[in-house]
C-alpha positions in Angstrom: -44.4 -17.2 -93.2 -41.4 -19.2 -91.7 -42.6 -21.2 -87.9 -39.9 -20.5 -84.8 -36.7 -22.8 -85.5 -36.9 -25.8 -82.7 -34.1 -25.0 -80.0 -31.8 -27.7 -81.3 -32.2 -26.3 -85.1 -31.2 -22.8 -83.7 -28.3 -24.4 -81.9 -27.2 -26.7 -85.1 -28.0 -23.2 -87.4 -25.4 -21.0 -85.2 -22.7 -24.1 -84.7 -22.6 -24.6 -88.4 -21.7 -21.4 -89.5 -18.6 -21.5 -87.0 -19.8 -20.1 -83.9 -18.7 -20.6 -80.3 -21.9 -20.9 -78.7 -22.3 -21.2 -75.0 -25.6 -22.9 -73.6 -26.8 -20.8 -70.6 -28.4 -23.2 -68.2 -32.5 -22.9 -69.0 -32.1 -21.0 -72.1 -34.3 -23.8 -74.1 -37.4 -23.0 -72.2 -37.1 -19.2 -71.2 -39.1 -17.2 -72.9 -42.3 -14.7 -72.6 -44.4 -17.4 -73.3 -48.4 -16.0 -72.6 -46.9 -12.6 -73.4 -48.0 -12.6 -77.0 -47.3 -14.8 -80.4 -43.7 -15.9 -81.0 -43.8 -16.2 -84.7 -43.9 -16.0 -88.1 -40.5 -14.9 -87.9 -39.4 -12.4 -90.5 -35.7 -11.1 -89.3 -32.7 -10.9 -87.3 -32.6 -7.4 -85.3 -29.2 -6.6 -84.0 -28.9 -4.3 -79.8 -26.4 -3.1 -78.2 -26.5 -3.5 -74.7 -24.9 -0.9 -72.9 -23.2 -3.2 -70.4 -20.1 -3.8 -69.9 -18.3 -7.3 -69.2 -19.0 -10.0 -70.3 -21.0 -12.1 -66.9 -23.3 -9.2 -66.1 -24.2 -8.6 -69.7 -25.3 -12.3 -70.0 -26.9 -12.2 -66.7 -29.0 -9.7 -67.5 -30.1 -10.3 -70.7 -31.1 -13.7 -69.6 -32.8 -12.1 -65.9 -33.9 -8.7 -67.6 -35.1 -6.0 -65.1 -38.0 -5.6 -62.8 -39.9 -3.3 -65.8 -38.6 -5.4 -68.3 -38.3 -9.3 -67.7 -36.1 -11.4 -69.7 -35.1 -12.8 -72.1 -33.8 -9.6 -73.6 -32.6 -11.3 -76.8 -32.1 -14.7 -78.1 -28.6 -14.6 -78.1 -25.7 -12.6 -76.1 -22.6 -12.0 -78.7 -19.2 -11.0 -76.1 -16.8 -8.7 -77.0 -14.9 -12.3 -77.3 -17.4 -13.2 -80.3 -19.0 -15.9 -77.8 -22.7 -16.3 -78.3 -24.5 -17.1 -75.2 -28.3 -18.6 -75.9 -30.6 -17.1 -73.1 -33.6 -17.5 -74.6 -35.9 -19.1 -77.1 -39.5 -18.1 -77.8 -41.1 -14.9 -77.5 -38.3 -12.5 -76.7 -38.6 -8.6 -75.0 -36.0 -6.8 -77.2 -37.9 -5.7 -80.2 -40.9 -4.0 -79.0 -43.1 -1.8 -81.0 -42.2 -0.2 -84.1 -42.7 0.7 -87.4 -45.1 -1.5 -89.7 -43.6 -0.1 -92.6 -40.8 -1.7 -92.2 -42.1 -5.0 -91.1 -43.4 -5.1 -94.7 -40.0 -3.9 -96.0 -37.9 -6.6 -93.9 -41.1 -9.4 -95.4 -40.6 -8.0 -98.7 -36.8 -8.2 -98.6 -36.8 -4.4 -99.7 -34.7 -1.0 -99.0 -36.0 -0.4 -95.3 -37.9 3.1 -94.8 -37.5 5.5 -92.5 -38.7 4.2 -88.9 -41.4 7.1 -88.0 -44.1 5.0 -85.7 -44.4 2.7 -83.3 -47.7 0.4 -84.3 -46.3 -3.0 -84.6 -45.0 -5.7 -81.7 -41.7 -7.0 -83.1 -41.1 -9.1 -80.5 -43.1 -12.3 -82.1 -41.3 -11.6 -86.0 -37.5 -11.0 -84.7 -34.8 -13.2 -83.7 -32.7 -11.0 -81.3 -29.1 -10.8 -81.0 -27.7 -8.4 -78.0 -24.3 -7.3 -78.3 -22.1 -6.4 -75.4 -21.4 -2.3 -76.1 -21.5 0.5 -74.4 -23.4 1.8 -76.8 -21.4 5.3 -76.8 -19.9 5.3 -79.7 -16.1 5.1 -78.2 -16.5 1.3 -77.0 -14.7 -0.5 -79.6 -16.2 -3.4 -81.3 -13.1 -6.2 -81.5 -12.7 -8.3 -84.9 -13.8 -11.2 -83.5 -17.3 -9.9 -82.2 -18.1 -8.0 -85.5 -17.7 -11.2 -87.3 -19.7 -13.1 -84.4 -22.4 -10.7 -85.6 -22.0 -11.4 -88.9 -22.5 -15.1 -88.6 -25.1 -15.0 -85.9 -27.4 -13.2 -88.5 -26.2 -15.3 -91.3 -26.6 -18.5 -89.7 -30.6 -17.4 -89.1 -30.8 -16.2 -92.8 -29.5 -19.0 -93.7 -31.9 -21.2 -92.3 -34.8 -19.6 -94.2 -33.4 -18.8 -97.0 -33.3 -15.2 -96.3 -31.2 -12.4 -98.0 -29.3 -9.9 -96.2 -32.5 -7.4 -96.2 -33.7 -9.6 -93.6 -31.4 -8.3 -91.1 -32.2 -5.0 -89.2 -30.8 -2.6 -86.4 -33.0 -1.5 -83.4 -32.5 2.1 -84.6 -34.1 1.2 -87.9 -37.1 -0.7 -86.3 -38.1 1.8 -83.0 -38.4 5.8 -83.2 -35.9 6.6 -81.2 -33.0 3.8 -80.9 -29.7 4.2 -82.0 -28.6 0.8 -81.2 -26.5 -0.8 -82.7 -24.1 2.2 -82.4 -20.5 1.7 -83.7 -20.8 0.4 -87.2 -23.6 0.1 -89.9 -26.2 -1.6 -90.8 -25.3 -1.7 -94.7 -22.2 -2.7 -93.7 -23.3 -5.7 -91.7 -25.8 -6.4 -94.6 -22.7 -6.0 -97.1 -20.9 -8.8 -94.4 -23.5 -11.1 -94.6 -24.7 -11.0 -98.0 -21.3 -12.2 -99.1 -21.4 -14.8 -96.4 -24.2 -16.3 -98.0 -23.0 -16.2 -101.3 
């Protein structure tokens, strides 16, 4: 069972893997905190965001929505490959899905398919947004792809998790097809040499 990471040893974690990392004013104490258990954490799940530019995705990942308060993520990765911490705790960007794969992601096994919706992800995922239409014409630059890449590796990392431990939206919640634009074997593939 791995505790949170502090808000300085997520900072230090992304930083030393090469990131640009932006601080958004707050970020260090906004969270869902009374919402539900943040922690054990277990993975990195990768969104899209369906936004467009780079302000207003940030903004509202950090404000959220009136059905759906922020933080939406932990993280906000740019088309730029800038991440942008707006949160750090408990998290609405997971939500319920499948249990099956919870085990699969502890485990560090082939995930299943996601068919149900019985377990809160939001306490066991670190939660990386990524600014994308999410249509699958919205390019996804060089520089943001490999942002991704080292967001999740720089989490892994930490632990001392393999690539297994990183998961798409679409392979967590019935019903999600985000990240859309590349895959998530691919990314794995990325990050599992990055932590060679």
């Amino acid at each position: 069972m791995a505790p949170p990471m502090s808000a300085d040893q997520f900072l230090s974690a992304l930083r030393a893997e090469g990131l640009h990392v932006v601080e958004v004013d707050g970020w260090r104490t906004h969270n869902r905190a009374g919402h539900g258990a943040w922690g054990p954490l277990n993975g990195v799940m990768i969104h899209h965001t369906v936004t467009q530019g780079a302000d207003a995705t940030v903004r509202i990942c950090y404000d959220g929505y009136d059905s759906l308060p922020g933080p939406l993520c932990h993280g906000v990765i740019t088309k730029d490959g800038t991440v942008h911490l707006v949160g750090n705790g408990r998290a609405n960007h997971a939500g319920a899905g499948d249990g099956d794969v919870l085990r699969a992601v502890i485990a560090e096994k082939r995930l299943p398919p996601c068919e149900k919706a019985d377990t809160d992800g939001n306490p066991r995922f670190y939660g990386f947004e990524c600014e994308n239409l999410g249509d699958g014409e919205d390019p996804w630059p060089p520089a943001q792809l490999l942002a991704i890449e080292k967001a999740a590796a720089a989490v892994c990392r930490h632990y001392g998790w393999t690539e297994r431990s990183v998961i798409g939206h679409r392979e967590w919640q019935p019903g999600k097809v985000d990240p859309r634009g590349f895959g998530m074997d691919w990314l794995r593939e990325r990050v599992q040499e990055r932590l060679k």
